[in-house]
C-alpha positions as CSV (number, residue, x, y, z in Angstrom):
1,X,-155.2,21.9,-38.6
2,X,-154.1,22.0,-34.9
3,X,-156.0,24.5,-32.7
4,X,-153.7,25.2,-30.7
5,X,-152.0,28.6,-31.4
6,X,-149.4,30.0,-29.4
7,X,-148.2,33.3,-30.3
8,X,-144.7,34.9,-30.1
9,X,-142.9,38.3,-30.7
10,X,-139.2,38.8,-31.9
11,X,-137.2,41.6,-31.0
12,X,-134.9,42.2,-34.2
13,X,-135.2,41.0,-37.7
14,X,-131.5,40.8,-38.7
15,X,-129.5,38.0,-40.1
16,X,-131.1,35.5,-37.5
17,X,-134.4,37.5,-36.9
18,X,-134.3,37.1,-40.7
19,X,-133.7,33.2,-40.6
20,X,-136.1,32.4,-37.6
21,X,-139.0,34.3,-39.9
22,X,-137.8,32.5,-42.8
23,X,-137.6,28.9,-41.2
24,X,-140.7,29.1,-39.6
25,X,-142.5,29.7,-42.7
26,X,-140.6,27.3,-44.9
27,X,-140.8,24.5,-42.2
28,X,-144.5,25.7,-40.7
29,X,-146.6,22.2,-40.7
30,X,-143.3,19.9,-39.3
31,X,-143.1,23.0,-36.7
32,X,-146.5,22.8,-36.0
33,X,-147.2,18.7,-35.6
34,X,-143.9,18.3,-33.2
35,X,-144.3,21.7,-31.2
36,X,-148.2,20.6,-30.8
37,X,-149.5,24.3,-31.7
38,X,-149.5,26.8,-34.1
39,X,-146.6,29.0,-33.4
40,X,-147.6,32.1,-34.6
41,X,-145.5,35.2,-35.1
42,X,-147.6,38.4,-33.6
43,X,-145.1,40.9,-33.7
44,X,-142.4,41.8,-34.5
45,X,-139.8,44.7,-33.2
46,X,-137.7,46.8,-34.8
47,X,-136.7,50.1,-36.1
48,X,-139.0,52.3,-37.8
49,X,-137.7,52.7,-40.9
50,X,-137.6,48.7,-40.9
51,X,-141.6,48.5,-40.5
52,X,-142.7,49.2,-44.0
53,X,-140.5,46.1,-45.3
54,X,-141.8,43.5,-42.7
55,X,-145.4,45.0,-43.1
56,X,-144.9,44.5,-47.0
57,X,-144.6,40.1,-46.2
58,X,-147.6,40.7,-44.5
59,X,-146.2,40.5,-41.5
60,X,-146.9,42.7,-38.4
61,X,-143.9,45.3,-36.8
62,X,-143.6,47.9,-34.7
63,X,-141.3,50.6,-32.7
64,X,-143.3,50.5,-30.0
65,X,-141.8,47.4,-26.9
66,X,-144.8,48.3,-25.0
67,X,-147.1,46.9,-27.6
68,X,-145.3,43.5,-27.2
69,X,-145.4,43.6,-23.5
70,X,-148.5,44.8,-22.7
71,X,-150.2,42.3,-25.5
72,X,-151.8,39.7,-23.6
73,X,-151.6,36.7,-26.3
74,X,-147.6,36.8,-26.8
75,X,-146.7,34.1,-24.8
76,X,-142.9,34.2,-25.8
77,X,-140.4,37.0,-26.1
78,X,-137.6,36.2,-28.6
79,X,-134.3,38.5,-28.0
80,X,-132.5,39.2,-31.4
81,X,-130.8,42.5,-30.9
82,X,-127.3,41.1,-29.6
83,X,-125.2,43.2,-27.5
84,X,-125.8,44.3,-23.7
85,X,-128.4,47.6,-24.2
86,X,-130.9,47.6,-24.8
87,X,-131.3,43.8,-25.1
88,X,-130.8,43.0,-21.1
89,X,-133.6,45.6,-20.1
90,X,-136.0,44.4,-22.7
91,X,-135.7,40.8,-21.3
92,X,-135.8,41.7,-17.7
93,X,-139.1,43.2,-18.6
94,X,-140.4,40.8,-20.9
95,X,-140.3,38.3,-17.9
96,X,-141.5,40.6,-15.2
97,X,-144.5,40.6,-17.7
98,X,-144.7,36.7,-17.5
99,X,-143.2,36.3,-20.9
100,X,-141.4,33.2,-21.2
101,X,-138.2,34.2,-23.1
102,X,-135.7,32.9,-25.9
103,X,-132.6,34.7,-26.5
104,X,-129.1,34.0,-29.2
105,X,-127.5,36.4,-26.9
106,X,-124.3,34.9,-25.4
107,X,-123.1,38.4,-23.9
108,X,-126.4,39.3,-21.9
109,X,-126.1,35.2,-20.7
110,X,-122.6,35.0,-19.9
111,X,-122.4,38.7,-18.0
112,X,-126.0,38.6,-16.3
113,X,-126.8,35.1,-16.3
114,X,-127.9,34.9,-12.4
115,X,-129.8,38.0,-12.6
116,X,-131.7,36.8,-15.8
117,X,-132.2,33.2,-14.0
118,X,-133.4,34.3,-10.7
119,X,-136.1,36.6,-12.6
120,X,-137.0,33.8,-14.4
121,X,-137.9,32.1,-11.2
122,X,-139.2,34.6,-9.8
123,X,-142.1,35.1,-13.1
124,X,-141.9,31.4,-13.1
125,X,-141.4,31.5,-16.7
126,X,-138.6,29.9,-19.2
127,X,-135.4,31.4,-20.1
128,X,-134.0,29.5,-23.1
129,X,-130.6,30.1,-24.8
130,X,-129.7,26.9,-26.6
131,X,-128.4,29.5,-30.0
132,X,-126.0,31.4,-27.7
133,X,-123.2,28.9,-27.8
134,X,-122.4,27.1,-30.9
135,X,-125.2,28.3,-33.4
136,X,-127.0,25.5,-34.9
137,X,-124.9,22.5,-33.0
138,X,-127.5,21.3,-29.9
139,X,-125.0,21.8,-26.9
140,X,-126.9,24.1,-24.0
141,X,-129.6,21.7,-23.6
142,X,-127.7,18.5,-23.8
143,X,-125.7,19.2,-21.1
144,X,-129.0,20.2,-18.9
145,X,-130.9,17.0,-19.4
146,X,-129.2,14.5,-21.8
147,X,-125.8,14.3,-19.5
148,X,-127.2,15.1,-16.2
149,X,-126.1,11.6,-14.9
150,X,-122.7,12.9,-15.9
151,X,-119.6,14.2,-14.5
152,X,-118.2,16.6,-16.5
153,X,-114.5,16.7,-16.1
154,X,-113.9,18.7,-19.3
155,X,-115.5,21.0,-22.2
156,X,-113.4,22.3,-24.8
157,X,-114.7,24.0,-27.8
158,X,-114.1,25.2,-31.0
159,X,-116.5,28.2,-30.7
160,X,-115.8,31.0,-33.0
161,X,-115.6,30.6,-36.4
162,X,-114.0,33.6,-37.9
163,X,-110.7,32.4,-36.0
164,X,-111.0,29.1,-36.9
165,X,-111.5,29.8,-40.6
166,X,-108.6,32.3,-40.6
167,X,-106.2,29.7,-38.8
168,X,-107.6,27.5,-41.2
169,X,-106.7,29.2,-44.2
170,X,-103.2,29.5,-42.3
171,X,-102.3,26.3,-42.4
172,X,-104.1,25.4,-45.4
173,X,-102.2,28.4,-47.6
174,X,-99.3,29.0,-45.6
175,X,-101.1,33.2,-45.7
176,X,-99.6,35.5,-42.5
177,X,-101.9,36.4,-39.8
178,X,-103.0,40.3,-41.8
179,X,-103.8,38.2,-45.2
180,X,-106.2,35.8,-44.2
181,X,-107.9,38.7,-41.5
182,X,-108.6,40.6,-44.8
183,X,-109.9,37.8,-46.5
184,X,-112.0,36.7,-43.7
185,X,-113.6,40.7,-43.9
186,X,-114.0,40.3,-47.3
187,X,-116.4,36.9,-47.1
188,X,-118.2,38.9,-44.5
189,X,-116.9,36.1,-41.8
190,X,-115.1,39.2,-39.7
191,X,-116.2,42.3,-38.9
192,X,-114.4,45.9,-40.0
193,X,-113.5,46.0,-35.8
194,X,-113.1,42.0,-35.2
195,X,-111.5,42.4,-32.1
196,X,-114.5,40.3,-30.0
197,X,-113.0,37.4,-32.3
198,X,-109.5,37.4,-32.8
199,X,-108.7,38.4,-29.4
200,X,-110.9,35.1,-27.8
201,X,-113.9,37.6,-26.4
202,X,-116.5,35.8,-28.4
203,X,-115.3,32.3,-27.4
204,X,-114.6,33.4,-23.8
205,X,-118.6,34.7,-23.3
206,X,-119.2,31.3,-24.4
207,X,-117.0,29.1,-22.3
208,X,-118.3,30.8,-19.0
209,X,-121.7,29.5,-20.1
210,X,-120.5,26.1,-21.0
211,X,-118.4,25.9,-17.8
212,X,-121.1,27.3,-15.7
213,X,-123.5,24.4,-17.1
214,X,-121.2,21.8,-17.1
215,X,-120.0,22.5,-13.4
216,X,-122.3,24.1,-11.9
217,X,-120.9,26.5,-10.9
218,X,-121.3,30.0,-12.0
219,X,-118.8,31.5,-14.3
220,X,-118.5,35.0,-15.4
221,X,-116.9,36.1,-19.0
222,X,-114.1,37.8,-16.3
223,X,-113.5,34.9,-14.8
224,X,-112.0,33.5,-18.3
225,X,-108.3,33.7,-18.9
226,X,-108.4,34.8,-22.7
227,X,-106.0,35.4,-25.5
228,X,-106.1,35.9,-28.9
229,X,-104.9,34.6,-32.3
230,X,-103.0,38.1,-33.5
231,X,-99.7,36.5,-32.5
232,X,-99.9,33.1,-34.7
233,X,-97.4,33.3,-37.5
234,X,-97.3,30.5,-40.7
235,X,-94.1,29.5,-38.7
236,X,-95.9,28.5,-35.8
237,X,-98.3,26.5,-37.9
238,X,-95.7,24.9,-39.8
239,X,-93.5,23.5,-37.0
240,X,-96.6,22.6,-35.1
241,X,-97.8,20.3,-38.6
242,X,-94.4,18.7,-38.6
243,X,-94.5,17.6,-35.2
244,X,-97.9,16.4,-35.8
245,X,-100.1,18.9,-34.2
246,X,-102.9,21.6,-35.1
247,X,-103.2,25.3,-34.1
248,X,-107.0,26.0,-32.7
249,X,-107.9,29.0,-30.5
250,X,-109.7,26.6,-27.7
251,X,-112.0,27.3,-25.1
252,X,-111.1,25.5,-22.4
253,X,-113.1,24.2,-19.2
254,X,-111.8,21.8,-16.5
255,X,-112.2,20.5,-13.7
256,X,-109.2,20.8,-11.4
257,X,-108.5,20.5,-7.7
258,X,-108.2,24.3,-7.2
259,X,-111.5,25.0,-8.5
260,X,-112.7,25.7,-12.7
261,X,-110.3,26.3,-14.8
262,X,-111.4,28.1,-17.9
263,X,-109.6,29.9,-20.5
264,X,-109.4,30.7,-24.1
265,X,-106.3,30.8,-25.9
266,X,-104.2,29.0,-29.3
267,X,-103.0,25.7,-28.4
268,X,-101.5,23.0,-30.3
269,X,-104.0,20.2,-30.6
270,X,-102.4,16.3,-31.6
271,X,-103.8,15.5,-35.1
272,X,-105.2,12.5,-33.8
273,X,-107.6,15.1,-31.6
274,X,-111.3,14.5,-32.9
275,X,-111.0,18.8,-32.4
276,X,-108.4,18.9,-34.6
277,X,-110.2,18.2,-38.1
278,X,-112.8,21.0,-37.7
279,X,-112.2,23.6,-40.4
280,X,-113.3,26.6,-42.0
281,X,-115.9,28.5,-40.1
282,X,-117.2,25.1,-38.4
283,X,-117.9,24.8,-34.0
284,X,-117.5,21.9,-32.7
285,X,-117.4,21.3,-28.9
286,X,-115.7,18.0,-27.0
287,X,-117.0,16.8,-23.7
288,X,-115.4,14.0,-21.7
289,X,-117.2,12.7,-19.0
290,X,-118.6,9.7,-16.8
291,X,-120.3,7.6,-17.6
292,X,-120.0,9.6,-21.2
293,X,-116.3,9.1,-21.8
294,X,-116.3,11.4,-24.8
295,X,-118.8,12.9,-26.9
296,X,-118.1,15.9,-29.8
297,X,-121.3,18.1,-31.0
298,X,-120.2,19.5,-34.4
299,X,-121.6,22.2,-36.7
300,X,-122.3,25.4,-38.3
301,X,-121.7,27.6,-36.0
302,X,-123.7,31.0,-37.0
303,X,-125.7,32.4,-40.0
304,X,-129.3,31.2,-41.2
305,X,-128.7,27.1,-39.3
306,X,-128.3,29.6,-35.7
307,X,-132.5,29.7,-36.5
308,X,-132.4,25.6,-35.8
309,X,-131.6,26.7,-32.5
310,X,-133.9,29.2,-31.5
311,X,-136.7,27.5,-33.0
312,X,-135.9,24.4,-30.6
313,X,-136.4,26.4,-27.8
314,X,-139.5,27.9,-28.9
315,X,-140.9,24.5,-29.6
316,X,-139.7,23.5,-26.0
317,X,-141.7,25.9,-24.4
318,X,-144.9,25.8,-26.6
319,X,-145.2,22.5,-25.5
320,X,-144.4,23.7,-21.5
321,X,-147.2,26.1,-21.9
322,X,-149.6,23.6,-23.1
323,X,-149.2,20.9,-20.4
324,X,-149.0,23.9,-17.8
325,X,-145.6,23.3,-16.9
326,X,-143.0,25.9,-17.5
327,X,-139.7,27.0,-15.7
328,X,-138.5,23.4,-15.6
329,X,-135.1,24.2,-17.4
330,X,-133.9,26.6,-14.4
331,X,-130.4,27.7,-13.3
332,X,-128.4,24.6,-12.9
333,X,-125.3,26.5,-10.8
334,X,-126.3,25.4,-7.8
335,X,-122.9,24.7,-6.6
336,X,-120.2,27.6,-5.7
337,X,-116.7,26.7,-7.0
338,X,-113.4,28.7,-7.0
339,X,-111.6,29.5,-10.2
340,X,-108.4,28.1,-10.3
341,X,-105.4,30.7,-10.6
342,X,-104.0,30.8,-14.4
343,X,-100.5,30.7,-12.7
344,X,-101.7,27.2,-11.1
345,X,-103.3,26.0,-14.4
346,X,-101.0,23.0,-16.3
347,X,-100.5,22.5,-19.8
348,X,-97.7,21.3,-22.0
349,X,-95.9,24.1,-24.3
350,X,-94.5,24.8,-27.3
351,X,-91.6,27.2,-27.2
352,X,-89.6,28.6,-29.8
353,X,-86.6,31.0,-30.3
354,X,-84.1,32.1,-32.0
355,X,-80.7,31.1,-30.3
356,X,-76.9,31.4,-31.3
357,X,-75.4,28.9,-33.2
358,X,-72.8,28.0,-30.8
359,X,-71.4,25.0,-28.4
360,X,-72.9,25.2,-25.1
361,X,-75.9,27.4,-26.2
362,X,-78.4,23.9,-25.5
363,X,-77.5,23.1,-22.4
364,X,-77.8,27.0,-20.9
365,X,-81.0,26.7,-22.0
366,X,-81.5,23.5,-20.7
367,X,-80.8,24.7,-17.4
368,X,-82.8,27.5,-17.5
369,X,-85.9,25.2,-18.0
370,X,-84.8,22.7,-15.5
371,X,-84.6,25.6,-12.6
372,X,-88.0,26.7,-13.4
373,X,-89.3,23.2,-13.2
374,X,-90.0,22.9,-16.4
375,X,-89.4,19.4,-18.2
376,X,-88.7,19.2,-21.6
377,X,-90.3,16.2,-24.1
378,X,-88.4,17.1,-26.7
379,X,-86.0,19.5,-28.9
380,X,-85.5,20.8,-32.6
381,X,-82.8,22.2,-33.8
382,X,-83.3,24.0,-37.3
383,X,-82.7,26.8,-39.8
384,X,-79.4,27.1,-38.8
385,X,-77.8,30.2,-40.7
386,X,-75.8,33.5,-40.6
387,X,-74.7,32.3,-37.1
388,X,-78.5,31.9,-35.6
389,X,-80.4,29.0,-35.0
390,X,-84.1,28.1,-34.7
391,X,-85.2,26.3,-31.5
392,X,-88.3,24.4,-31.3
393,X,-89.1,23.0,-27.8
394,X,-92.2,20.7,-26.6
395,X,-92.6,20.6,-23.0
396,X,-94.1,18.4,-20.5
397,X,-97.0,19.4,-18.6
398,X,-96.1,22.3,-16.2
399,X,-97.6,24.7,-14.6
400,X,-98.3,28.0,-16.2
401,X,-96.0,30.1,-13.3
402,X,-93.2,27.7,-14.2
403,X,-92.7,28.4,-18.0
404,X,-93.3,32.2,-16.9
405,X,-90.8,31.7,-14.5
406,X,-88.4,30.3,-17.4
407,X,-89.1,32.8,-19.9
408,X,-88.4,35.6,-18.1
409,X,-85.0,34.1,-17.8
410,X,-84.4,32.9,-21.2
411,X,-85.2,36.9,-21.8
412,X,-82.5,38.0,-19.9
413,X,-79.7,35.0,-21.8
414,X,-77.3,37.0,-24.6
415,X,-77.5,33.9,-26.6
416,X,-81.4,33.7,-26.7
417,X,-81.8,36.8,-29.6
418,X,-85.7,36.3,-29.8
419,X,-88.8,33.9,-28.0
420,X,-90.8,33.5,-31.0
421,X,-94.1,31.9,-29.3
422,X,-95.2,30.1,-26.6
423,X,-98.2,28.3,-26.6
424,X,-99.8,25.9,-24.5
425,X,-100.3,22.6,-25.9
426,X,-103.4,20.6,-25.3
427,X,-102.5,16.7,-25.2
């Protein structure tokens, strides 16, 4: 039996609280030979009514922080509350009382990341938040020390999966945007209020981290252009498949010569996309790079695997604290980069209307496009009935202040009756 034992508290015991307690036990001897100690669980925090429960697995809880802080053998601080408050406080505090720290918390990281780092620092302690992006998939601490020769030019990600089962279940059942919402409540995969996910808030928290780490440069969740999925229809989906293309809410960091541009929004991804075949409630996060070239980390993306990832940290430090050296995994933005402009970003698009059915109609349209300096790659004509036609339009890559420019044009045209969508396209 190793003699080393390092001991750790976790604040929360919910659905990962639950997991890391459960993994921990279940995998305790591997844990032990690769951490190099006994990790040891010495308390745990949570609500009182919650004690009895915890105390019943003969494990030891309490109400009280200030036990945990003010016990001398934790060594790490685990953050499993989620959410802003009280979470941020309690980890500000676990470090000022030279606590190393693990956290799943992508809205505390992505918000208050500097402050959280330069504590860090200051306590010379580690701050580890590999679970905040991605669940189980390893992406946080690749891009810290297994790309570090790299230059990142791009990180897009498939990062939330309630969207990406529900535009999943789209295409796969040809279900409206309201049917598959309810079914994704149902399977417990969206909340009763899933506004955080279907309107890109989850994946844009977790593209300022990416993009922060990958550019380093800090990003901040408002910093992130973001919208949603509530405005995807079957019809979208179904012209996008015919043209050979997937809908994916993306979130989208780049390089570009005006500074980072990052974003979260629906785009139509080629088929051919390695992005494009992750379904159901599956990450997956795409990285192009050099020397790299391209590289895909691909997953579960929450639930009981989101404990692989916590656990990894925890291991990480153990072994910090037993060679004496932790705080090596510090802030990497040591760079300050502008954010480029959404109007200056560029992206193909997919357009589509409803037009009259008339000579001449094509060509007004045409125009319109061309004035705004917008180039188009190609043009469907279809469902032509009652005097109305369907329009389906693929454009080259513009900027995103041209196809506004256009739109608000094509708006104002007698023979344009509706603009359907438009949505960027990510070739």
């Amino acid at each position: 039996m190793n003699e080393n034992v390092i001991k750790i508290a976790l604040l929360g015991a919910g659905t990962i609280g639950g997991s890391v307690i459960k993994v921990l036990q279940e995998n305790h001897d591997i844990i032990t030979q690769r951490a190099g100690a006994d990790i040891q669980i010495k308390n745990i925090l949570v609500l009182p009514h919650e004690i009895p429960k915890l105390q019943a697995q003969g494990l030891s809880a309490t109400s009280n922080y200030d036990e945990i802080l003010n016990d001398p053998e934790i060594k790490i601080v685990i953050e499993l509350i989620g959410g802003i408050k009280p979470a941020k406080d309690f980890i500000l505090k676990a470090m000022e009382h030279g606590k190393n720290v693990v956290t799943a918390n992508k809205d505390v990281v992505a918000q208050f990341g500097h402050e959280l780092f330069e504590t860090a620092d200051k306590n010379q302690i580690d701050f580890l938040f590999e679970a905040s992006v991605g669940g189980a998939i390893p992406i946080i601490m690749p891009l810290k020390r297994s790309l570090t020769p790299n230059k990142i030019s791009e990180v897009l990600g498939i990062v939330n999966g309630t969207t990406n089962y529900m535009l999943t279940k789209m295409k796969d059942d040809g279900a409206d945007y309201d049917t598959v919402l309810k079914e994704a409540q149902a399977k417990g995969y969206a909340e009763a209020n899933p506004a955080a996910d279907v309107e890109g808030k989850d994946a844009a928290r977790k593209i300022a981290i990416l993009a922060s780490i990958a550019f380093n440069s800090r990003v901040k969740f408002e910093d992130v252009s973001i919208e949603g999925i509530t405005k995807i229809t079957p019809e979208d989906i179904r012209y996008a498949a015919q043209l050979g293309y997937t809908v994916k809410l993306l979130a989208i960091g780049k390089e570009s010569d005006l500074g980072v541009d990052v974003r979260v929004h629906p785009v139509l991804l080629p088929n051919k996309h390695p992005l494009a075949s992750v379904n159901g409630v599956f990450n997956a996060i795409f990285v192009r790079g050099n020397p790299i070239d391209e590289a895909m980390f691909y997953g579960p993306g929450a639930g009981y695997p989101t404990a692989s990832a916590v656990i990894s940290d925890i291991v990480e430090i153990a072994r910090g604290i037993q060679l004496g050296s932790v705080g090596r995994f510090g802030c990497t933005c040591y760079e300050e980069k502008n954010i480029c402009p959404l109007d200056e970003t560029m992206s193909s698009y997919f357009v589509r209307l409803l037009v009259n059915d008339e000579i001449g109609v094509l060509g007004t349209i045409a125009k319109i496009f061309g004035d705004a300096q917008v180039s188009l790659k190609s043009v469907m004509q279809t469902n032509e009935e009652g005097g109305n036609a369907e329009l389906v339009i693929i454009t080259h890559e513009v900027k995103h202040k041209n196809i506004l420019a256009a739109e608000e044009e094509l708006k104002k045209l007698s023979c344009v009756n509706k603009i359907f969508s438009v949505i960027r396209v990510e070739e």
